[in-house]
Steps between C-alpha positions, in 0.01 A plus 500: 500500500838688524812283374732452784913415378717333696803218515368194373507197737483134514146512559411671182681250308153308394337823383791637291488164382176466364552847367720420299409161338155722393737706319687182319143373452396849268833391268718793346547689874799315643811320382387215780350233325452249836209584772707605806405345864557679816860331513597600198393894574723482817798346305499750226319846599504507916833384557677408196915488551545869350199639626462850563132522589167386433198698585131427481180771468209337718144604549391362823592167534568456102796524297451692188856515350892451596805637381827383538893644433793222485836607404633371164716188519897662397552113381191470299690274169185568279383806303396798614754607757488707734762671760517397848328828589163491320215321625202338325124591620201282461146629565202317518113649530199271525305539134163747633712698663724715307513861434417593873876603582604163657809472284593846562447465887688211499809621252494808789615255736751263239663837413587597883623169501736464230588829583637417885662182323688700257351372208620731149199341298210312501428282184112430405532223226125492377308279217450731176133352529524640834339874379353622902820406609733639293280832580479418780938514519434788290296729725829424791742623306639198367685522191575228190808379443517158380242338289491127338219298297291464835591765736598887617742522722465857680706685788426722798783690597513425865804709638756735319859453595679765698 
Protein backbone atom coordinates (compact mmCIF):
# COMPACT_ATOMS: atom_id res chain seq x y z
CA UNK A 1 0.00 0.00 0.00
CA UNK A 2 1.41 3.43 -1.14
CA UNK A 3 2.29 5.88 1.90
CA UNK A 4 0.17 8.89 1.63
CA UNK A 5 1.84 12.40 3.67
CA UNK A 6 -0.08 14.94 4.80
CA UNK A 7 -0.72 17.67 7.85
CA UNK A 8 -1.26 15.82 10.85
CA UNK A 9 -4.63 16.37 12.63
CA UNK A 10 -6.38 15.99 15.83
CA UNK A 11 -7.67 12.80 14.83
CA UNK A 12 -4.37 11.13 14.38
CA UNK A 13 -3.37 12.11 17.73
CA UNK A 14 -4.11 8.36 19.22
CA UNK A 15 -2.07 6.69 16.48
CA UNK A 16 1.04 8.94 16.63
CA UNK A 17 0.57 8.25 20.10
CA UNK A 18 0.84 4.74 20.33
CA UNK A 19 3.62 5.08 17.83
CA UNK A 20 5.54 6.53 19.77
CA UNK A 21 5.26 4.95 23.29
CA UNK A 22 6.34 1.50 21.07
CA UNK A 23 9.37 3.37 20.38
CA UNK A 24 10.00 4.40 24.32
CA UNK A 25 9.02 0.76 24.96
CA UNK A 26 12.31 -0.67 22.56
CA UNK A 27 14.64 1.75 25.09
CA UNK A 28 17.77 3.58 23.49
CA UNK A 29 15.45 5.26 20.39
CA UNK A 30 14.12 8.40 22.05
CA UNK A 31 15.09 10.89 24.72
CA UNK A 32 11.15 10.44 25.96
CA UNK A 33 11.15 8.30 28.77
CA UNK A 34 7.03 8.65 29.59
CA UNK A 35 4.35 6.75 27.20
CA UNK A 36 2.63 9.69 25.44
CA UNK A 37 -1.44 9.75 25.20
CA UNK A 38 -3.26 11.35 22.44
CA UNK A 39 -3.26 14.70 24.59
CA UNK A 40 0.03 14.80 25.08
CA UNK A 41 0.84 14.28 21.04
CA UNK A 42 -1.46 17.33 20.37
CA UNK A 43 0.27 19.49 23.09
CA UNK A 44 3.74 18.84 21.93
CA UNK A 45 3.95 17.66 18.09
CA UNK A 46 0.38 18.93 16.38
CA UNK A 47 0.16 22.18 17.83
CA UNK A 48 2.83 22.92 20.20
CA UNK A 49 3.31 27.01 20.89
CA UNK A 50 6.32 27.26 18.27
CA UNK A 51 5.12 24.86 15.95
CA UNK A 52 6.01 24.93 12.48
CA UNK A 53 4.46 21.70 11.23
CA UNK A 54 3.76 18.25 11.89
CA UNK A 55 3.16 15.76 9.20
CA UNK A 56 2.14 12.13 9.23
CA UNK A 57 2.84 9.19 6.32
CA UNK A 58 -0.44 6.94 6.36
CA UNK A 59 -1.27 3.77 4.55
CA UNK A 60 -4.93 3.58 4.31
CA UNK A 61 -6.45 4.32 7.34
CA UNK A 62 -3.03 3.76 9.44
CA UNK A 63 -0.45 6.00 10.59
CA UNK A 64 2.97 4.76 10.03
CA UNK A 65 5.18 7.72 11.16
CA UNK A 66 5.06 11.70 11.96
CA UNK A 67 7.41 14.35 11.78
CA UNK A 68 7.35 17.50 13.30
CA UNK A 69 9.48 21.14 13.02
CA UNK A 70 9.09 23.70 16.13
CA UNK A 71 11.19 26.70 16.19
CA UNK A 72 13.86 26.88 18.93
CA UNK A 73 12.85 28.77 22.07
CA UNK A 74 15.39 32.37 21.78
CA UNK A 75 14.86 32.24 25.83
CA UNK A 76 15.75 28.68 26.31
CA UNK A 77 18.09 29.35 30.02
CA UNK A 78 19.56 25.75 29.69
CA UNK A 79 22.32 24.27 27.50
CA UNK A 80 22.39 23.82 24.17
CA UNK A 81 21.22 27.08 22.67
CA UNK A 82 20.06 27.80 19.87
CA UNK A 83 19.16 31.18 17.79
CA UNK A 84 15.74 32.30 17.36
CA UNK A 85 15.98 31.15 13.73
CA UNK A 86 16.70 27.41 13.89
CA UNK A 87 14.16 24.94 14.47
CA UNK A 88 14.28 21.47 16.05
CA UNK A 89 12.74 18.30 14.04
CA UNK A 90 11.43 15.18 15.58
CA UNK A 91 10.58 12.09 13.49
CA UNK A 92 8.94 9.17 14.50
CA UNK A 93 8.40 5.68 12.31
CA UNK A 94 6.48 2.72 13.70
CA UNK A 95 9.36 -0.18 14.44
CA UNK A 96 8.49 -2.83 11.05
CA UNK A 97 8.44 -0.19 9.03
CA UNK A 98 11.58 1.53 8.29
CA UNK A 99 13.75 1.71 5.34
CA UNK A 100 10.72 2.09 2.86
CA UNK A 101 11.34 5.99 2.32
CA UNK A 102 8.76 7.20 4.91
CA UNK A 103 11.24 9.48 6.61
CA UNK A 104 12.43 10.80 3.43
CA UNK A 105 8.79 11.41 2.11
CA UNK A 106 7.98 12.99 5.07
CA UNK A 107 11.40 15.30 5.55
CA UNK A 108 10.21 16.31 1.63
CA UNK A 109 7.37 17.92 3.11
CA UNK A 110 9.20 19.38 6.75
CA UNK A 111 11.81 20.92 4.38
CA UNK A 112 9.10 22.94 2.15
CA UNK A 113 7.95 23.88 5.34
CA UNK A 114 10.69 25.31 7.20
CA UNK A 115 11.61 26.63 4.08
CA UNK A 116 8.23 29.01 3.55
CA UNK A 117 8.77 29.81 7.41
CA UNK A 118 12.19 31.02 6.95
CA UNK A 119 13.82 28.65 8.97
CA UNK A 120 18.16 28.93 8.52
CA UNK A 121 18.51 25.35 10.18
CA UNK A 122 17.00 22.45 11.32
CA UNK A 123 18.63 20.69 14.40
CA UNK A 124 18.23 16.66 14.66
CA UNK A 125 19.48 15.96 18.30
CA UNK A 126 19.64 12.02 18.15
CA UNK A 127 20.67 9.20 20.90
CA UNK A 128 24.38 7.93 20.02
CA UNK A 129 22.61 4.41 20.53
CA UNK A 130 20.38 5.72 18.00
CA UNK A 131 22.67 4.09 14.81
CA UNK A 132 19.37 3.97 11.84
CA UNK A 133 18.77 7.27 12.86
CA UNK A 134 21.71 8.98 12.88
CA UNK A 135 21.95 7.36 9.17
CA UNK A 136 19.11 7.92 8.74
CA UNK A 137 20.03 12.16 9.37
CA UNK A 138 22.96 11.11 7.49
CA UNK A 139 21.52 10.00 4.16
CA UNK A 140 19.44 13.93 4.31
CA UNK A 141 22.23 15.75 4.43
CA UNK A 142 22.40 16.47 7.94
CA UNK A 143 25.63 17.35 9.32
CA UNK A 144 27.31 16.96 13.14
CA UNK A 145 28.00 19.64 15.03
CA UNK A 146 27.60 19.20 18.62
CA UNK A 147 28.12 16.00 20.42
CA UNK A 148 27.89 15.18 24.39
CA UNK A 149 28.10 11.77 26.48
CA UNK A 150 24.54 10.73 25.07
CA UNK A 151 23.86 12.49 21.93
CA UNK A 152 24.76 14.03 18.18
CA UNK A 153 23.50 17.01 17.56
CA UNK A 154 23.40 17.46 13.57
CA UNK A 155 22.19 20.40 11.15
CA UNK A 156 20.39 20.73 7.83
CA UNK A 157 21.05 23.85 6.28
CA UNK A 158 17.57 25.00 5.52
CA UNK A 159 18.01 28.44 3.67
CA UNK A 160 21.21 30.52 2.77
CA UNK A 161 21.03 34.19 3.50
CA UNK A 162 20.88 36.66 0.67
Amino acid sequence: MSIVIRAASDGDANQMAAILTEIISIGGLTSHQAPFDGERIRREFISPKRGISCFVAVAGSKVRGFQSLEWSDPDWPGEDWLPADWAFISTYVQPGHHRLGTGTGLFEKTAAAAEAAGVRFIDATIRLENRPALAFYDRLGFENYRRTAHTVSKRFIAQVRR
